[in-house]
C-alpha positions, 0 to 999 in steps of 0.5 A, a space after each residue: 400696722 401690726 398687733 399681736 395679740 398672743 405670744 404663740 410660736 408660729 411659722 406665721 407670726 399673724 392670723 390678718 394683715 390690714 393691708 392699706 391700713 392708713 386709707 380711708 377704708 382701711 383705719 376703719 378696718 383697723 379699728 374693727 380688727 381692733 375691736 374684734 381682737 379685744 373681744 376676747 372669747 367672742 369673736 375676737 378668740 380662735 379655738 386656738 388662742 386670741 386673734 393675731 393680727 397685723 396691717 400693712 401700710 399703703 405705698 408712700 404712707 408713712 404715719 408713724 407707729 403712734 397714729 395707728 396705735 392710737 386709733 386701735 387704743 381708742 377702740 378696743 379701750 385697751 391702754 397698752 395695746 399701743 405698745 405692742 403695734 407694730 408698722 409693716 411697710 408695703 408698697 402695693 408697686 413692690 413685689 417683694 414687699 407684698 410676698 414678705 406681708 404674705 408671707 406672715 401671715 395666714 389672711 390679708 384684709 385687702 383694703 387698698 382700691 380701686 382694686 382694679 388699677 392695685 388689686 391684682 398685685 396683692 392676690 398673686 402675692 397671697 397665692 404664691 406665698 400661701 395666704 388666703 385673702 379678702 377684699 371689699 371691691 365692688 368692681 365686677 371686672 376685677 372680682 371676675 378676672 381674678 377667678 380666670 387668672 388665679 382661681 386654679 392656682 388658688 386651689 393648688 396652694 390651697 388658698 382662698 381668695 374671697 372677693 366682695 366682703 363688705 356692704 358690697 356684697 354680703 348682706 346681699 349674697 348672705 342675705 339670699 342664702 339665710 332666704 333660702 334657708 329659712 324657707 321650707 320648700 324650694 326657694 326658687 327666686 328672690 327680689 331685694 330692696 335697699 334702703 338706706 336711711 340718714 340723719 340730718 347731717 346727710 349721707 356721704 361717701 369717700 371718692 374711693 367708691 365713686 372712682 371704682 363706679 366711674 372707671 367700671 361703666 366706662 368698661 363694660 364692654 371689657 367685662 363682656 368679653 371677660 365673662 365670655 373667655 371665662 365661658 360661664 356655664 348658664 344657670 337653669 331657671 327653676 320654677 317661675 322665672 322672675 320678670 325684671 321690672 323697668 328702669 324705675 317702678 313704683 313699690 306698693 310695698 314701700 310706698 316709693 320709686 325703686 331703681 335697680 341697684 346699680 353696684 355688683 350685688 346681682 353678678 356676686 349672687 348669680 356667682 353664687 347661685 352658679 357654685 351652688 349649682 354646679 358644685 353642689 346640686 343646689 336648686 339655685 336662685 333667680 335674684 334682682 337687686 334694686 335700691 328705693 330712692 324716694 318720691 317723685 322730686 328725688 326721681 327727677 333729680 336723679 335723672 338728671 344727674 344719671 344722664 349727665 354721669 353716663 354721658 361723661 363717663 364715655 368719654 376720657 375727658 368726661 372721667 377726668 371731670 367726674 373723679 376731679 370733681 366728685 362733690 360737683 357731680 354727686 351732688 355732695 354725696 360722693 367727696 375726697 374727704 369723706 363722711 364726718 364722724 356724725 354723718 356716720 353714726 346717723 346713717 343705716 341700711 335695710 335690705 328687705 327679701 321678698 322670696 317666693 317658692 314651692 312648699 315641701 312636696 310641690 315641685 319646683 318645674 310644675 306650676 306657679 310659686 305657692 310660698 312666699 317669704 320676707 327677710 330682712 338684713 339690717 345694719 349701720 352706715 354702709 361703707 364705713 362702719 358694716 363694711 369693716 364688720 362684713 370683712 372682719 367677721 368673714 375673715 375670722 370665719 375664713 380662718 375659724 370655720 376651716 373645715 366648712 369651707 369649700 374643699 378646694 382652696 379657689 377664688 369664691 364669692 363670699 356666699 359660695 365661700 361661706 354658705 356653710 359656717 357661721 357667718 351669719 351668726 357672728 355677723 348677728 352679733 356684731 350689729 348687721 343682723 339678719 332676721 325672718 319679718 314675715 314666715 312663709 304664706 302658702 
């Protein structure tokens, strides 16, 4: 799909391409895009001119150009936007279709997952044909692998590739950066909560994320060795080192039972942290992740099913099981058609910080943390509605705050990215919104 916004001339006729426009995820992107482009001065509007923007549509899918149109027309209330959306071709399986969607434009939006069985193909196309691109995956192993595979010749085209923009991993990334910076002294480790709160219709989630889960804990051990070919340099710890709490623990501040947060949110800001640290002598942060799932009656449901999912999953016929039948084995939270229009709007998230830290003049490697801090990063429903915002707002500040990004083109986590523009900002006014509850308590 593809709408240009402006008549400028320009060696790329687009500033985005949605790839995967016609998935799931991918006409809610559509429809942010949409969205952002008709906001005009805003966050729609580059110092250059309007948002010029483009969507690639998916291997065999091929709606006509109305479909998308429509979907754009609805959202950005523009009557005659239909007119000018254009239908780009590409099929993930063919090379020359993704170099010739590369080569228009300046960013792709990629939205096509599991991104390990078709995300490779979309990131060497970018960085050959000098594109920059961004993805919503939350699978360690093929954010990590293409940091080993391409992160050097990323940085000789002068391209970026930004992996984990979406729920998984921005609030959290973003989240523990604008911590840090509101703190005054040393922030030195931080511990985040997820709660994720619906309405009466429930909350559900398209099998999309439910396969990349299954395909990415029945490969751990790759990962392993992943990270190890990588040769990863530790990260210090800096003051007091934050104990991790058990497989569950209840949470005084909450007033329920908390588990770890199971997705890529703590490998993408230990990513972080390491940059930070390593390229520019940050004092980086200790971070754990954990999701809050309720009473004692959602702790033994929980169980059951968790046990059950992490013996299946092991096992070739286990995983055909589990991506068969995903609403049998979620429980209904996880199915092929994904969550109604309804179930949406009633769905929110919160994600609180707890930092603590060393005021201005204490140092960080002598005695125990003396300042505390609570913030907080709140939004809509996760996967279908702050995802595309996430995405869409860190690729215009990919393209809008060139000069604030890192110096050499690579491949980044989101925080290591765009710790220096003002995504937080435009994430604030597009409704995921980032705000300090308590100031800092020596």
């Amino acid at each position: 799909v593809a709408a240009g916004s402006g008549t400028k001339a320009a060696e790329r006729p687009y500033d985005m391409v949605v790839f995967g426009a016609s998935g799931f995820t991918g006409q809610f992107v559509v429809e942010e895009v949409a969205r952002a482009a008709a906001a005009g001065g805003g966050e729609g509007q580059l110092c250059c001119g309007p948002l010029r923007w483009a969507g690639g549509l998916r291997g065999g899918a091929r709606p006509g150009q109305g479909a998308v149109g429509d979907r754009c027309v609805r959202c950005a209330g523009k009557a005659a936007l239909g007119a000018e959306v254009d239908v780009l071709l590409c099929d993930v399986g063919d090379a020359a279709s993704l170099a010739a969607m590369a080569r228009q434009t300046r960013l792709v939006l990629n939205c096509v997952g599991p991104y390990r069985f078709f995300g490779e193909p979309v990131v060497e196309a970018c960085v050959e044909n000098g594109a920059s691109c961004i993805d919503i995956s939350g699978e360690p192993q093929f954010l990590e692998g293409m940091y080993l595979k391409y992160n050097e010749r990323a940085a000789e085209k002068g391209v970026y590739v930004v992996g984990s923009c979406g729920f998984d991993s921005i609030p959290a990334d973003m989240g523990v950066l604008y911590t840090r910076d509101k703190l005054k002294g040393t922030l030195t480790a931080v511990e985040s909560f997820l709660s994720v709160k619906s309405g009466p219709e429930g909350v559900c989630v398209h099998d999309g994320t439910w396969k990349s889960a299954v395909y990415g804990l029945a490969d751990e051990d790759n990962l392993r060795k992943l990270r190890k070919k990588i040769g990863y340099a530790p990260v210090p710890v800096v003051g007091a080192k934050l104990k991790k709490r058990g497989f569950l623990c209840y949470n005084q501040e909450f007033k329920e039972y908390s588990i770890p947060f199971m997705g890529s949110d703590a490998s993408v800001v230990k990513r972080t942290q390491r940059y930070l640290h390593t390229e520019l002598q940050e004092t980086p942060v200790q971070y754990g992740a954990y999701v809050n799932i309720g009473g004692l009656g959602s702790v033994i449901k929980l169980m059951f099913a968790g046990m059950l999912f992490l013996l299946l999953v092991k096992f070739d016929f286990g995983r055909k099981l589990l991506t068969k039948y995903p609403e049998f084995f979620s429980a209904g939270r996880f199915t092929k058609e994904g969550p109604t229009q309804k179930q949406m709007d009633g769905t929110s998230f919160t994600m609180t910080f707890f930092g603590e830290g060393y005021s201005e003049g204490q140092d960080p490697q002598n005695g125990k943390p003396n300042v505390k801090i609570c913030t907080e990063v709140k939004g809509p429903e996760p996967g279908y509605v702050a995802t595309p915002i996430a995405m869409v707002q860190a690729g215009v500040s990919l393209l809008e705050d060139a000069a604030s990004l890192p110096k050499r083109g690579g491949v980044y986590s989101p925080g290591a990215a765009f710790s220096k523009t003002r995504l937080i900002d435009r994430l604030n006014r597009c409704g995921v919104e980032f705000s300090v509850i308590s100031k800092p308590e020596v």
